[in-house]
Structures are given as structure tokens and as C-alpha cells.
VEXDREN-2710 file (C-alpha; in Angstrom, 1 decimal):
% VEXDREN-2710
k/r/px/py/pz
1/UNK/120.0/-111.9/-41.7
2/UNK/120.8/-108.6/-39.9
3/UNK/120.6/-105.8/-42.3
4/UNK/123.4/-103.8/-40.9
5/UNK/126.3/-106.3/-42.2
6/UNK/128.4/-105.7/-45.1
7/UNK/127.7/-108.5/-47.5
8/UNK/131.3/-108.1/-48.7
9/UNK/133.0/-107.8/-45.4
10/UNK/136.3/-107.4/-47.7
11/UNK/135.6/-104.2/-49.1
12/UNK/136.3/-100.9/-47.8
13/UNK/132.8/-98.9/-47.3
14/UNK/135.0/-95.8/-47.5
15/UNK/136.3/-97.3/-51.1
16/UNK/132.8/-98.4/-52.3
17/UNK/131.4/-94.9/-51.3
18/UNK/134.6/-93.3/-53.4
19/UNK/134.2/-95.2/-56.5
20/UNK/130.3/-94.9/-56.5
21/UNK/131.2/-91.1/-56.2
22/UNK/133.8/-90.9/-59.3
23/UNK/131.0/-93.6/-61.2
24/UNK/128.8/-90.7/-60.9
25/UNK/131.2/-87.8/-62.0
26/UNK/131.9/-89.7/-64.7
27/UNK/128.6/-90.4/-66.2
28/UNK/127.2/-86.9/-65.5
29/UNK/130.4/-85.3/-67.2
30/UNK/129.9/-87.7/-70.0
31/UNK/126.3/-86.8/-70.6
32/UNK/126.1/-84.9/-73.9
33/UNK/124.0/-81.9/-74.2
34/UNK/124.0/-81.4/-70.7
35/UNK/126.1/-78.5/-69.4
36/UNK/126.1/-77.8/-65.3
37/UNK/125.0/-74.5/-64.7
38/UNK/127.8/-72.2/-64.6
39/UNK/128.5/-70.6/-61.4
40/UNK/127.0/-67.0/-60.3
41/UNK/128.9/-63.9/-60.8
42/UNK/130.2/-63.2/-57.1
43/UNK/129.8/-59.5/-56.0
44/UNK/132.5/-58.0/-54.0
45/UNK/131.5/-57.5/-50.5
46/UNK/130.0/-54.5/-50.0
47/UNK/130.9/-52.6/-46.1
48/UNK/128.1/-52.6/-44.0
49/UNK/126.9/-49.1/-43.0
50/UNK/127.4/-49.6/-39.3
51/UNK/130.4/-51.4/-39.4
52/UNK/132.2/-48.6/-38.1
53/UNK/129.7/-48.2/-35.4
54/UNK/129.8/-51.4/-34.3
55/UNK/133.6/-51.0/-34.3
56/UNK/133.8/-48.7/-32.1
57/UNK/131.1/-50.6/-29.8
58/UNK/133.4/-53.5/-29.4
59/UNK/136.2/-51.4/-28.4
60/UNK/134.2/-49.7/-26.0
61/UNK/133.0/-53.2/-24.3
62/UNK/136.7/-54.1/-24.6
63/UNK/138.2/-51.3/-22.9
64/UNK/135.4/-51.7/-19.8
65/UNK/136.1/-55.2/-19.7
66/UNK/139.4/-54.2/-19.2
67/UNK/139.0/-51.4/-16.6
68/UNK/136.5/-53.5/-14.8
69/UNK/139.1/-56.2/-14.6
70/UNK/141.7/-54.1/-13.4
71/UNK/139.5/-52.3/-10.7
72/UNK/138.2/-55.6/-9.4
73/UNK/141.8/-56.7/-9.0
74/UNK/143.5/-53.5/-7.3
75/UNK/140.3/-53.8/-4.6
76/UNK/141.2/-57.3/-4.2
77/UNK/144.4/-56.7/-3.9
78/UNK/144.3/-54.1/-1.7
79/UNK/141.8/-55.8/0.4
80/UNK/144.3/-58.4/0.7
81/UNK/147.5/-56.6/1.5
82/UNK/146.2/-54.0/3.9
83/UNK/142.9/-55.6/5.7
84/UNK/141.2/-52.9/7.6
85/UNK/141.7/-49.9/4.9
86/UNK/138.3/-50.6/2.6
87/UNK/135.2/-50.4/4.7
88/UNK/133.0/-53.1/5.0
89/UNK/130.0/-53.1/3.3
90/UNK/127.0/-54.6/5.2
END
């Protein structure tokens, strides 16, 4: 017998998975003298120290991006428009 068919081809794995799930809620909540931990305290997040360093990083990397992207394009362009002007390189 292969060992990868569903006995009860019927039911729903999905369902069977669900109900085994709630079974097991069920039981553990009704467990007496058995209380589930209660969750930790949760600090508020403290601001890292070089947060506004690496702030000002990422808008630094931004606005070369930027230029970069905008130089590349007016040569570009200008190389297209007007062949002769730039001077060949090589």
C-alpha cells in the first residue's frame, strides 16, 4: 500500500489538520493547574544612536543616485542631439 494515500480520501486534510488543531486548544485550555506563561512586558523601542546618521547617509546616496542619473542622461542626450560636440574618448 503506498504510504502517501489518504485512507479516508473523503475528508479534507485541511479539515482534519483544523480540528486536530482546536482538539488540542481545547484540551491544553482545559488542563487545570496549568496556566500558559503570560506574555513579556514589551519595551518601547528605543532610537538607535546613529539613526540620524544613517539618515542622513541615505539621503546622501539618494541625491548622487539622482545627480548621477541626471548627468548620465544630459551626456546622452547631448551626445545624441548634437554628434560632434563631446570629444571622443579613446
Amino acid at each position: 500500500m503506498n504510504p502517501y494515500v489518504n485512507p479516508e480520501p473523503a475528508v479534507d486534510p485541511g479539515r482534519r489538520l483544523a480540528e486536530a488543531l482546536h482538539a488540542q486548544a481545547v484540551s491544553s485550555a482545559a488542563a487545570p493547574g496549568v496556566h500558559p506563561a503570560a506574555p513579556a512586558a514589551r519595551r518601547s523601542p528605543q532610537p538607535r544612536p546613529d539613526a540620524a546618521l544613517r539618515r542622513q547617509i541615505v539621503w546622501a546616496l539618494v541625491i548622487a543616485l539622482l545627480a548621477g542619473l541626471v548627468l548620465g542622461a544630459g551626456i546622452g542626450l547631448v551626445s545624441l542631439l548634437f554628434p560632434g560636440v563631446l570629444p571622443t574618448v579613446g
